[in-house]
N, CA, C and O of each residue as an XYZ file, in Angstrom:
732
protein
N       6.537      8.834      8.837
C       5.831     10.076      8.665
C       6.248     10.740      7.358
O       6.289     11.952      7.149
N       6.574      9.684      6.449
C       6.826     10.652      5.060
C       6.567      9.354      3.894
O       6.470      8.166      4.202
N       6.483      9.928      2.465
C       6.113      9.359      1.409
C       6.868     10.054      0.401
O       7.006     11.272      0.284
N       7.400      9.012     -0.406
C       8.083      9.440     -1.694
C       7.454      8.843     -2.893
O       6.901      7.747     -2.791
N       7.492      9.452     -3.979
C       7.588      9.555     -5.133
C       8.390     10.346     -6.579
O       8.221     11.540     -6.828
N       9.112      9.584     -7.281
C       9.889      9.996     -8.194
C      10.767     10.929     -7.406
O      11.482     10.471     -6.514
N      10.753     12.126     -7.668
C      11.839     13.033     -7.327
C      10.816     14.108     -5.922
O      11.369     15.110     -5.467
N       9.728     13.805     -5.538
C       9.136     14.525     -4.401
C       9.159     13.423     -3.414
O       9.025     12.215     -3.606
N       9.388     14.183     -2.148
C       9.226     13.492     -0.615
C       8.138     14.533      0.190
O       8.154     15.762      0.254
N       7.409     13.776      0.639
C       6.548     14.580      1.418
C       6.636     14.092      2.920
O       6.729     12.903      3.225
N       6.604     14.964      3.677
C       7.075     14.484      5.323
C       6.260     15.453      5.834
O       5.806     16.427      5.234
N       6.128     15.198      6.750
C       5.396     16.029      8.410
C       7.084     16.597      8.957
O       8.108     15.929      9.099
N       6.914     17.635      9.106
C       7.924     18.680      9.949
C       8.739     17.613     10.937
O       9.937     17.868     11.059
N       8.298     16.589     11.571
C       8.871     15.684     12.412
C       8.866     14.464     12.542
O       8.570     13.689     13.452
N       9.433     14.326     10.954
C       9.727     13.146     10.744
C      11.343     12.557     10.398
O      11.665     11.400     10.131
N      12.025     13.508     10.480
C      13.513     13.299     10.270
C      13.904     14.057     11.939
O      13.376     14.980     12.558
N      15.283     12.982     12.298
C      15.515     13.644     13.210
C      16.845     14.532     13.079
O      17.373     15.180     13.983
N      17.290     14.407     11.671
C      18.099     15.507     10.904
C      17.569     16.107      9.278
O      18.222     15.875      8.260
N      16.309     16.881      9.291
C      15.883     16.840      8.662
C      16.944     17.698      6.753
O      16.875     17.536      5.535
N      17.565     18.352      7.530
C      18.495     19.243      6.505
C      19.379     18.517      5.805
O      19.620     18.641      4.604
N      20.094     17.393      6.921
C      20.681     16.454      6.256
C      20.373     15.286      5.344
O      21.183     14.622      4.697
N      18.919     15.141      5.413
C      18.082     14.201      4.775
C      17.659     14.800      3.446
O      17.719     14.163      2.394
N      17.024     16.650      3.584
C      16.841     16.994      2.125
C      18.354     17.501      1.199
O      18.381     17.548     -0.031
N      19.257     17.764      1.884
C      20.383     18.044      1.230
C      21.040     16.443      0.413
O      21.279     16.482     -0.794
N      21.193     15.584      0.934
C      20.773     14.612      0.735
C      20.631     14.224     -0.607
O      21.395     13.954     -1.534
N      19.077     14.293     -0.375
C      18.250     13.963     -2.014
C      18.566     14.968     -2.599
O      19.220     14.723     -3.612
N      18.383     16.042     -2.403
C      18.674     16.829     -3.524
C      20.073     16.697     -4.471
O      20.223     17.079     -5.632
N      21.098     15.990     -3.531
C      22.248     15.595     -4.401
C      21.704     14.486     -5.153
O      22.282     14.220     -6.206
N      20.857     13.893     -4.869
C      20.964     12.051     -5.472
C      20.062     11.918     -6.533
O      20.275     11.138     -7.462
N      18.565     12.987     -6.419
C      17.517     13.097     -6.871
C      17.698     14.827     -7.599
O      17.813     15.938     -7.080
N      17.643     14.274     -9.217
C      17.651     15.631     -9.870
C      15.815     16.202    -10.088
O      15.042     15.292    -10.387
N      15.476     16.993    -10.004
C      14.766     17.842     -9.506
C      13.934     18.263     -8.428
O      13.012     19.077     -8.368
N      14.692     17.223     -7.257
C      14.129     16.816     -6.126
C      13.527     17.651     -5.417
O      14.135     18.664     -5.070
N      11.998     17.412     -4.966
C      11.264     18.739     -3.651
C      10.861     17.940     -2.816
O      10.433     16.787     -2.772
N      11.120     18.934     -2.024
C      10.612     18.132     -0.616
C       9.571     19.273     -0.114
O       9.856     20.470     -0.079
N       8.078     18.613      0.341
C       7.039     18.996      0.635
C       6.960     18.812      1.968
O       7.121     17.592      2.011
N       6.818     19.178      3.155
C       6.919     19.216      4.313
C       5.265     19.781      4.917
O       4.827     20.887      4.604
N       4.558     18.878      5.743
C       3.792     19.368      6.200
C       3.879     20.088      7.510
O       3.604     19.180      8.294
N       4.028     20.834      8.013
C       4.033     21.405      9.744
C       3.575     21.383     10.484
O       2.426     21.809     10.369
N       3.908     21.001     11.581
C       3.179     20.617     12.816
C       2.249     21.466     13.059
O       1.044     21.227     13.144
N       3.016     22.907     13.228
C       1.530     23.928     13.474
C       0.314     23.856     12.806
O      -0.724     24.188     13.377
N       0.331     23.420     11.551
C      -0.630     23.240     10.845
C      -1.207     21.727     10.732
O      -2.352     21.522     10.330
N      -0.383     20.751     11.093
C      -1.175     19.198     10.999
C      -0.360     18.427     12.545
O       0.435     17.493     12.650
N      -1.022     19.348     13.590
C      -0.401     18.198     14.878
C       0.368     16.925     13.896
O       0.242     16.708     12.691
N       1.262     16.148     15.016
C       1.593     14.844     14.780
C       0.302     14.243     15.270
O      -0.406     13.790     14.370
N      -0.067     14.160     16.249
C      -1.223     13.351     16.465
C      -2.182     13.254     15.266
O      -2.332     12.159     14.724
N      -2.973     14.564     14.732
C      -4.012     14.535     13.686
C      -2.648     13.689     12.595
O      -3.175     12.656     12.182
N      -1.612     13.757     12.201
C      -1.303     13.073     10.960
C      -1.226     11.253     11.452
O      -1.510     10.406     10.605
N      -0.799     10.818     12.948
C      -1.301     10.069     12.694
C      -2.741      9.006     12.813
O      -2.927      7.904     12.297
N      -3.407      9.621     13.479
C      -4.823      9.517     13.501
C      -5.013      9.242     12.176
O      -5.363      8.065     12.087
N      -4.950      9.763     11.110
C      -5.581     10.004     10.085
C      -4.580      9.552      9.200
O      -4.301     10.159      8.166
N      -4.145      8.731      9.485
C      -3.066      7.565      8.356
C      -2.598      8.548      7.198
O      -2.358      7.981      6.132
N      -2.375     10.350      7.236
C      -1.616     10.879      5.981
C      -0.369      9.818      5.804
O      -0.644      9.043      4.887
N       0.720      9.580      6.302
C       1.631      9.598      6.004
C       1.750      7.884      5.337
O       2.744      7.456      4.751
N       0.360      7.020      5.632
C       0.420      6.068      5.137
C      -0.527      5.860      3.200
O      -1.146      4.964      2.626
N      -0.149      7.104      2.916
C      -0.741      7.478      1.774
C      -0.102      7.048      0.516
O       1.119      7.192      0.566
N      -0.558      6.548     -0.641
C       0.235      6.411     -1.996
C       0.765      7.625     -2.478
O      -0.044      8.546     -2.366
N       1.511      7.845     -2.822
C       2.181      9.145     -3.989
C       2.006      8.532     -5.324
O       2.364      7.366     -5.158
N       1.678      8.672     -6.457
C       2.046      8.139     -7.501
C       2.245      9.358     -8.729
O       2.504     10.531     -8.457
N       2.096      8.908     -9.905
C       2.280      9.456    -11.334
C       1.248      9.231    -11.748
O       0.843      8.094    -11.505
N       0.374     10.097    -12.505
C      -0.515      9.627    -13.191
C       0.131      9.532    -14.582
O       1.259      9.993    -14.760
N      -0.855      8.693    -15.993
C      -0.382      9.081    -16.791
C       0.028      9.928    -17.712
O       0.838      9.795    -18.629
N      -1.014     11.355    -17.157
C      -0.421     12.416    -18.019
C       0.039     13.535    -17.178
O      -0.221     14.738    -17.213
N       1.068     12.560    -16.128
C       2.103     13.584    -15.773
C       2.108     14.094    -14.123
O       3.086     14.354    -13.422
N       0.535     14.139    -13.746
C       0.276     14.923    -12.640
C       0.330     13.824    -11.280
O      -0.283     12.757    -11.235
N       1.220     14.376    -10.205
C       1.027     13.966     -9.188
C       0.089     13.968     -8.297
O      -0.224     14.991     -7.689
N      -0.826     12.096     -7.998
C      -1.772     12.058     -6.986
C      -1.214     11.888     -5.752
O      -0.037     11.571     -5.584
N      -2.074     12.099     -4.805
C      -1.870     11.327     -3.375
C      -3.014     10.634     -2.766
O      -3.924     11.210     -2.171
N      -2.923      9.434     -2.939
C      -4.331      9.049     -2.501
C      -4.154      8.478     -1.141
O      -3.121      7.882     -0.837
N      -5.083      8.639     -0.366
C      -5.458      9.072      0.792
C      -6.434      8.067      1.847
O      -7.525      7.894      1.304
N      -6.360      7.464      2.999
C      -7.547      6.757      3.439
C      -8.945      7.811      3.870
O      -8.593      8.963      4.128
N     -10.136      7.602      3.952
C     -11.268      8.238      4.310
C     -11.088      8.970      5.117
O     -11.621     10.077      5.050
N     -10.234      8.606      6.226
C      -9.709      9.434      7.656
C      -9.358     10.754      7.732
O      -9.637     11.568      8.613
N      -8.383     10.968      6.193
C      -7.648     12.306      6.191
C      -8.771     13.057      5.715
O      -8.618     14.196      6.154
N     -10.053     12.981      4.892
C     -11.367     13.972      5.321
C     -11.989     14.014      6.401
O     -12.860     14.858      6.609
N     -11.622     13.050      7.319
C     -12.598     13.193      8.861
C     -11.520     13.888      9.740
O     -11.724     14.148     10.926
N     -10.407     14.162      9.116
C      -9.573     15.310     10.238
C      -9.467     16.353      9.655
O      -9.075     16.435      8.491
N      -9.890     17.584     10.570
C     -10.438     18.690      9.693
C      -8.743     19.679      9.534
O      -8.574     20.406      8.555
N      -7.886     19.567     10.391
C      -6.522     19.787     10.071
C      -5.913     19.249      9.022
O      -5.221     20.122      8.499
N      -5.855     18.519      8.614
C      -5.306     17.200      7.607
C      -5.557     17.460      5.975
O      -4.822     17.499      4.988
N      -7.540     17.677      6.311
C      -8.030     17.749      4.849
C      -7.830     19.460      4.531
O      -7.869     19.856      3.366
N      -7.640     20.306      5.547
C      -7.606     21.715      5.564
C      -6.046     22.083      4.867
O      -5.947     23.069      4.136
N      -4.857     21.212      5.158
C      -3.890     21.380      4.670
C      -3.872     20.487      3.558
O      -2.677     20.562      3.271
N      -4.376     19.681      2.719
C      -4.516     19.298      1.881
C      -5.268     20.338      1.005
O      -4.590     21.110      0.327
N      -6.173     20.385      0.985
C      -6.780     21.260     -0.120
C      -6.114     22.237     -0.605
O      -6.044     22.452     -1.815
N      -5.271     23.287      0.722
C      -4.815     23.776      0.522
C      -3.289     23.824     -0.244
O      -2.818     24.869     -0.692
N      -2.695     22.670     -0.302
C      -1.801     22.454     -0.915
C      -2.037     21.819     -2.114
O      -0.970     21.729     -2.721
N      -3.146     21.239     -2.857
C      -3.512     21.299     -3.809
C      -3.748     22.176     -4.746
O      -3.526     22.110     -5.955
N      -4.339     23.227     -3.940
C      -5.183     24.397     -4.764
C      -3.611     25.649     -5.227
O      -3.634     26.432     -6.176
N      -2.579     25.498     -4.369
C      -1.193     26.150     -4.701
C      -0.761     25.680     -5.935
O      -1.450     25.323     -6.890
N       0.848     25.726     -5.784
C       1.636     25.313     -7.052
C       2.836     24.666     -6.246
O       4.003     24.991     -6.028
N       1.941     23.500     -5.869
C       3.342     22.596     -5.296
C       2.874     21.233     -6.024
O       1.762     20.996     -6.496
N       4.239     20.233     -5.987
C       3.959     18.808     -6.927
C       2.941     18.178     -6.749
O       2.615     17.433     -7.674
N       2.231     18.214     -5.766
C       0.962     17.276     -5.255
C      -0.385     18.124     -6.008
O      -1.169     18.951     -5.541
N      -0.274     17.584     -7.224
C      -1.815     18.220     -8.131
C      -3.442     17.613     -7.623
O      -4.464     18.286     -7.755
N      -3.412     16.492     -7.149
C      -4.615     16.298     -6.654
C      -4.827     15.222     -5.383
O      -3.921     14.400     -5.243
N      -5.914     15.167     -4.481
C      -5.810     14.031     -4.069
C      -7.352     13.401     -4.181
O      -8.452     13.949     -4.251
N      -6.853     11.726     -4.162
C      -7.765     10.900     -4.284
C      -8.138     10.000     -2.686
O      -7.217      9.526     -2.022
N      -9.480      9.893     -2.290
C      -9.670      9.420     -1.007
C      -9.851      8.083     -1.312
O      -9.966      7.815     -2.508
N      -9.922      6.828     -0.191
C     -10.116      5.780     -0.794
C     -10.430      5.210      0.696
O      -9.838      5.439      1.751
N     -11.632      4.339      0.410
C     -12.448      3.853      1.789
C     -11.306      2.604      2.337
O     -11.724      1.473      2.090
N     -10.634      2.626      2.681
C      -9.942      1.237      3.462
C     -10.182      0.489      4.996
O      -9.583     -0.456      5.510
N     -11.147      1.202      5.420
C     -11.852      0.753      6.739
C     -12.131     -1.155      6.624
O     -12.007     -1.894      7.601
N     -12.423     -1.523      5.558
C     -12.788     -2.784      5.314
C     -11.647     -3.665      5.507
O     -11.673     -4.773      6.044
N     -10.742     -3.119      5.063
C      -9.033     -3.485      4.645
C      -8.108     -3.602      6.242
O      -7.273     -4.440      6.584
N      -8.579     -2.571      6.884
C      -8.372     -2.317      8.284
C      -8.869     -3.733      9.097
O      -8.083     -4.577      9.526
N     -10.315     -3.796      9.205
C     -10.937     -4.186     10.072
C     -10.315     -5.793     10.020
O     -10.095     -6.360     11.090
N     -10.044     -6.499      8.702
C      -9.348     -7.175      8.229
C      -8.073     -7.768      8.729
O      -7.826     -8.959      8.541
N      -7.171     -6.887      9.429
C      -5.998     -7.257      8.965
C      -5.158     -6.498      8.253
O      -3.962     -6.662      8.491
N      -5.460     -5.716      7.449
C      -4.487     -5.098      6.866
C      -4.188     -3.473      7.049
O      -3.331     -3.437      7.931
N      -4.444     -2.296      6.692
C      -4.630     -1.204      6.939
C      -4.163     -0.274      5.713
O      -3.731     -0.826      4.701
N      -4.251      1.275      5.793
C      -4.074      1.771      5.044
C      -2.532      2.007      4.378
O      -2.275      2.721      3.409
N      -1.565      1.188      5.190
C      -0.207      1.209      4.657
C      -0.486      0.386      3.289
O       0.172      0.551      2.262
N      -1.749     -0.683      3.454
C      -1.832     -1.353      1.493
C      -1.855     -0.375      0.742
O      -1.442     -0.782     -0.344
N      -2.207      1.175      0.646
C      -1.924      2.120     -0.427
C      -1.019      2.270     -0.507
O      -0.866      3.482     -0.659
N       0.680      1.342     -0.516
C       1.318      1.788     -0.459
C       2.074      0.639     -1.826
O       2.948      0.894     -2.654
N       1.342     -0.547     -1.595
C       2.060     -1.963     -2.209
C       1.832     -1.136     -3.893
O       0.724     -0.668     -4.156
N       2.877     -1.048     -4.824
C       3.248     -0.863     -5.953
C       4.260     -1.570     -6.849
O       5.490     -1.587     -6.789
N       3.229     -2.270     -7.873
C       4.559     -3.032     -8.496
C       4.428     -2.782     -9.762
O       3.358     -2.861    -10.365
N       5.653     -2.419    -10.320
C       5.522     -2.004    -11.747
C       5.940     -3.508    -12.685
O       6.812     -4.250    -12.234
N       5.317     -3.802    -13.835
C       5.434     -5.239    -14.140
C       5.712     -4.966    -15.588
O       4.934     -4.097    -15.982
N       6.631     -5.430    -16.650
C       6.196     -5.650    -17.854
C       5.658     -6.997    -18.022
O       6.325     -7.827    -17.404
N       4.609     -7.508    -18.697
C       4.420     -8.787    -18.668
C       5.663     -9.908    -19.589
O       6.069    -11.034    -19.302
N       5.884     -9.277    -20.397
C       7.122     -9.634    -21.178
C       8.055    -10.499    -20.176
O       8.210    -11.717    -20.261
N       8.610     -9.702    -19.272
C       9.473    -10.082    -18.460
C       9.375    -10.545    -16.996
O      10.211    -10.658    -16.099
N       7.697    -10.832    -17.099
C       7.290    -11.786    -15.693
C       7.211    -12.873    -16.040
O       6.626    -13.105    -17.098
N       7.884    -14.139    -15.116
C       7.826    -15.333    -14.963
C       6.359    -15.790    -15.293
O       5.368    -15.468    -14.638
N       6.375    -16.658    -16.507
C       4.593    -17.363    -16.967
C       4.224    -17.527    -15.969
O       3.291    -16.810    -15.608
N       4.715    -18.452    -15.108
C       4.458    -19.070    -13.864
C       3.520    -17.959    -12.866
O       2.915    -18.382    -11.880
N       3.500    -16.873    -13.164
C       2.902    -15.863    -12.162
C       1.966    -14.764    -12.758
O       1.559    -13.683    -12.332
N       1.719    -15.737    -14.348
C       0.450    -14.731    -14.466
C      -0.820    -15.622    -15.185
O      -0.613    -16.605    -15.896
N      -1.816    -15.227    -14.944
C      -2.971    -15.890    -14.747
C      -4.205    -15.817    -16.343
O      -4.587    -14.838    -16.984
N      -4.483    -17.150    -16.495
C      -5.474    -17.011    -17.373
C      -6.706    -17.529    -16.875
O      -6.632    -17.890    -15.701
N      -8.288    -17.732    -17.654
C      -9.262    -18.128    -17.509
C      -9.111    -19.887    -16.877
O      -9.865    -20.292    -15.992
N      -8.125    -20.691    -17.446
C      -7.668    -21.780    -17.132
C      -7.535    -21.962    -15.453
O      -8.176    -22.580    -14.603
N      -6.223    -20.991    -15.447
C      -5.527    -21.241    -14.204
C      -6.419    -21.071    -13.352
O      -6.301    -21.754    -12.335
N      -7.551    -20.174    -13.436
C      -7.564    -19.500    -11.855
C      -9.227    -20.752    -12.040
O      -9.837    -21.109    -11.032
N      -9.648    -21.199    -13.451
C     -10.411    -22.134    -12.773
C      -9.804    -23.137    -11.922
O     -10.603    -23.912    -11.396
N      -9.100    -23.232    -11.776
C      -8.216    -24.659    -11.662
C      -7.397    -24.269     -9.735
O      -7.156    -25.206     -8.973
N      -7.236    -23.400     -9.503
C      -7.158    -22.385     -8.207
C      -8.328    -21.934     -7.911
O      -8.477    -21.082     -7.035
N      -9.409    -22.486     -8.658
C     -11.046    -21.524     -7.725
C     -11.228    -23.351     -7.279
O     -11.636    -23.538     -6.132
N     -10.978    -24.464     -8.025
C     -11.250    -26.004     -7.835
C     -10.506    -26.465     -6.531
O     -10.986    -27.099     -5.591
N      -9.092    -25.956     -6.705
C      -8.388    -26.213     -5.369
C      -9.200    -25.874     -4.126
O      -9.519    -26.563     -3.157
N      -9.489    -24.327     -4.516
C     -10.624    -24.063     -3.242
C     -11.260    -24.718     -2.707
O     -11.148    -24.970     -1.508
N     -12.195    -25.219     -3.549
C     -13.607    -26.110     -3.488
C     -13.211    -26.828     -2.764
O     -13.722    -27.164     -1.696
N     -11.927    -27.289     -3.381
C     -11.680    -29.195     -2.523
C     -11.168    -28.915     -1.448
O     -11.768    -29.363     -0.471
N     -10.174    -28.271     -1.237
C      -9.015    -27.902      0.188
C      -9.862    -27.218      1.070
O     -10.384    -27.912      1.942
N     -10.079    -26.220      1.054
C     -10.260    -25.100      2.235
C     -11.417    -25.261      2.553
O     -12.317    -25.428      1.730
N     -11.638    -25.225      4.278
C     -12.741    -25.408      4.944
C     -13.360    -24.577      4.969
O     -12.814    -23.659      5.580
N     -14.770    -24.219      4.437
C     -15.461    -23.125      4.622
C     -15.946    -22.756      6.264
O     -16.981    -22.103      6.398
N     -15.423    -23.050      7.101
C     -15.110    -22.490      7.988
C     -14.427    -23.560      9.335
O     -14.615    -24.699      9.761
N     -13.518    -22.337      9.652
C     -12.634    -23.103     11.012
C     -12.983    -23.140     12.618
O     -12.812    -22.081     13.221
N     -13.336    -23.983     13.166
C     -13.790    -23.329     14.749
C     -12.244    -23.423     15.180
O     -11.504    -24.350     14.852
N     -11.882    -22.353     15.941
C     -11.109    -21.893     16.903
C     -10.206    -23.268     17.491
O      -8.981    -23.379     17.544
N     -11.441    -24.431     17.977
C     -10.629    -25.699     18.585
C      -9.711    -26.199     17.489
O      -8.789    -27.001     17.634
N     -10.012    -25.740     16.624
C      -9.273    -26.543     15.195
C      -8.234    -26.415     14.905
O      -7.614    -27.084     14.078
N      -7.702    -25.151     15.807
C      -6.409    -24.660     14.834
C      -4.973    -25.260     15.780
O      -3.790    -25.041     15.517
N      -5.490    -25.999     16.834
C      -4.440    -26.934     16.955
C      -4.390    -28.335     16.620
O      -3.634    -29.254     16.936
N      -5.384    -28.238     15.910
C      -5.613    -29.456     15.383
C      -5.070    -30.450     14.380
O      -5.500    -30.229     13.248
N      -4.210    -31.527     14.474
C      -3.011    -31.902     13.351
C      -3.756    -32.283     12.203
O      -3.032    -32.206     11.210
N      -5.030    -32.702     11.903
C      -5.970    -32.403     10.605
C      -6.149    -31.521      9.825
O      -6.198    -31.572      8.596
N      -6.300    -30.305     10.805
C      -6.099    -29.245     10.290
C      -4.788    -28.914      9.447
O      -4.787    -28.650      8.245
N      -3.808    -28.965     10.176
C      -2.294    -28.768      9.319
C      -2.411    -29.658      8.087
O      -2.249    -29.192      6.959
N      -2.585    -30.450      8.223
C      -2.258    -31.968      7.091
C      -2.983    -31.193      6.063
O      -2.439    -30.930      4.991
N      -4.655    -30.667      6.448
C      -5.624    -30.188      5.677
C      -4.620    -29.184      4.994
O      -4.306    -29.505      3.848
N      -4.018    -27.940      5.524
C      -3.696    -26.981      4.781
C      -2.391    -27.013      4.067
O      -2.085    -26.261      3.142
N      -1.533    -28.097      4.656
C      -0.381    -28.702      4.062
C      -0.751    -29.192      2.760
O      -0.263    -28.670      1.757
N      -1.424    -29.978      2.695
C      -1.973    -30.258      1.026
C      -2.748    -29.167      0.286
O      -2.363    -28.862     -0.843
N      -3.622    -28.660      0.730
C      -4.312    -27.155     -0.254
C      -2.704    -26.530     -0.289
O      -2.532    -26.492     -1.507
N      -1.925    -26.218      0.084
C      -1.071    -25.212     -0.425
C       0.227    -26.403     -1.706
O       0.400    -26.277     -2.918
N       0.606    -27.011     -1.122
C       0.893    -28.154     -2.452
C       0.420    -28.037     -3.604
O       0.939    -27.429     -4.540
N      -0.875    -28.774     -3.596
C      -2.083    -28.651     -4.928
C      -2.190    -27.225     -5.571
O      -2.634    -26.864     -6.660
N      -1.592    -26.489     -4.450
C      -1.799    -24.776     -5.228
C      -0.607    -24.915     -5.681
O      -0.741    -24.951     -6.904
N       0.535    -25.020     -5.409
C       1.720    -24.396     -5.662
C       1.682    -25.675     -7.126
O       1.876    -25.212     -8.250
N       1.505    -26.747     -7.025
C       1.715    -27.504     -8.316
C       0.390    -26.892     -8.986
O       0.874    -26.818    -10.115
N      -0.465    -26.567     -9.094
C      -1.501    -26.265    -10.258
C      -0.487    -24.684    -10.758
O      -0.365    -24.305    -11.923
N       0.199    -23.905     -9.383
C       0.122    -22.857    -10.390
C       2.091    -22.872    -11.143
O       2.766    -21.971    -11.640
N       2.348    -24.150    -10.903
C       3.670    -24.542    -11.911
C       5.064    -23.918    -10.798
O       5.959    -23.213    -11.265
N       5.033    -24.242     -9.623
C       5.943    -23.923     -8.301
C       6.135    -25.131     -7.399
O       6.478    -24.988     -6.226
N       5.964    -26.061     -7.827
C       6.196    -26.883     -7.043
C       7.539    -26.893     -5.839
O       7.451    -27.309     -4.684
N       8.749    -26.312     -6.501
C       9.920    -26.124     -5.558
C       9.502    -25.247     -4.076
O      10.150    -25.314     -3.032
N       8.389    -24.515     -4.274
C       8.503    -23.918     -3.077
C       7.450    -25.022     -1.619
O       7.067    -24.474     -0.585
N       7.291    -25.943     -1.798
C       6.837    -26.896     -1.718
C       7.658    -27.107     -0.245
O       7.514    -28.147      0.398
């Protein structure tokens, strides 16, 4: 029930079960540290988690201002988006928020905690091996073609063809994309 970024933490009122000891805390560890607290009276626990707030990105933009981007949900809870606006429209670290449809992402498999995956990269100092040109990814769209079944029936997936099948597509991937050790 909380999200950090840089030197702000944002939490729901009941999300620490020592909450004083948690912002005293950062505030030693984290120099200009705030902690933004939403309140129950004002955002039930239920409406925050209904409405995936707390599974929200925090980030930096580049000129400075703190987003929070948000799944579709936290406008369909009228508590949620009511304390949002409102804490936008103040003078607290959270300068804007951005909504973002993840229902697709959900239905999937995954959910709105993916607003959360952040990786900061210099390319300089990423392994070749893990970054991609016009080449590679023809050559990983070919693996496709050949390996993966455009579709699996259900009986299949105990099926030792099947394994053998995906035992080699992941091989052929890992040697096209220069990993063979993980093999």
């Amino acid at each position: 029930m909380a999200v950090a970024n840089e030197g702000v933490l944002f939490a729901h009122e009941k999300a620490f079960a020592d909450k004083a000891a948690v912002v005293e805390r950062c505030g030693t560890l984290v120099p200009g540290f705030e902690y933004v607290e939403v309140s129950d009276a004002d955002v039930p626990l239920a409406d925050a988690i209904r409405s995936y707030l707390f599974n929200a990105q925090l980030v930096t933009l580049p000129r400075g201002e703190m987003t929070l981007v948000v799944p579709g949900e936290c406008r369909e809870t009228p508590s949620v988006w009511g304390w949002l606006e409102r804490h936008v429209a103040g003078n607290g670290p959270i300068r804007r928020v951005e909504v973002v449809d993840v229902r697709e992402s959900m239905a999937n498999g995954g959910g709105p905690a993916c607003l959360r995956l952040r990786v900061v990269a210099d390319p300089d100092s990423v392994d070749p091996r893990f970054l991609v040109d016009e080449a590679r990814l023809d050559r990983i769209a070919q693996i496709v073609r050949e390996y993966w079944p455009e579709q699996i029936h259900i009986d299949d997936l105990q099926a030792p063809a099947l394994v053998h099948d995906v035992e080699r597509a992941r091989a052929a991937l890992l040697d096209a994309v220069g990993l063979p050790d993980l093999m």
